[in-house]
C-alpha positions in Angstrom: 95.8 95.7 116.0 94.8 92.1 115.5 95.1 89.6 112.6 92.1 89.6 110.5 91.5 86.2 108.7 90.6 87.1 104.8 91.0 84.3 102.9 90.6 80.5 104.4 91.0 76.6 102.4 90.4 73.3 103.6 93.4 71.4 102.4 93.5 67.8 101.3 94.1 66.4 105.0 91.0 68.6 106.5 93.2 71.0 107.8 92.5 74.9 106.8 95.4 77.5 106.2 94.5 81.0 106.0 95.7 84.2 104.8 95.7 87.0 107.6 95.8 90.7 107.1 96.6 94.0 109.3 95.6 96.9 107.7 97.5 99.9 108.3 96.4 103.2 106.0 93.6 103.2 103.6 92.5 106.0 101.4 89.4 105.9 98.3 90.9 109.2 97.1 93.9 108.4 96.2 93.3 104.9 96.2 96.1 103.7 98.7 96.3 100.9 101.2 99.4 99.5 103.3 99.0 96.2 104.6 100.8 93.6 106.5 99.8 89.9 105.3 100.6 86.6 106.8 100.0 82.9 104.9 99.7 79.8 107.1 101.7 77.0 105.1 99.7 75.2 102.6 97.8 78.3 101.6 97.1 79.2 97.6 95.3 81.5 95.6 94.7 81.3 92.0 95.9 83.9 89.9 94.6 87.2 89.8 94.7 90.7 88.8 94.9 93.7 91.0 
C-alpha cells in the first residue's frame, strides 16, 4: 500500500514537509478507521478537534 500525501506546507526556507497516511480499515457504520501516519520534520497543524 503506498504513502498518500494529505496534508503539505511550504516552510520558511521554500522547502515543503508533508504529512503521509496509509489507511488500513475504514467503516461509516460504526465509524472506525485505523491509520498509519508519517510527518516529514518541520510539519505542523493548528489545533483541531476530532
Amino acid at each position: 500500500m503506498p504513502w498518500q500525501q494529505v496534508k503539505a506546507i511550504r516552510n520558511a526556507d521554500g522547502s515543503t514537509s508533508s504529512v503521509w497516511e496509509k489507511w488500513l480499515a475504514f467503516s461509516a457504520d460504526p465509524p472506525y478507521l485505523s491509520l498509519y501516519a508519517r510527518w516529514d520534520p518541520g510539519m505542523v497543524i493548528r489545533r483541531h478537534g476530532h
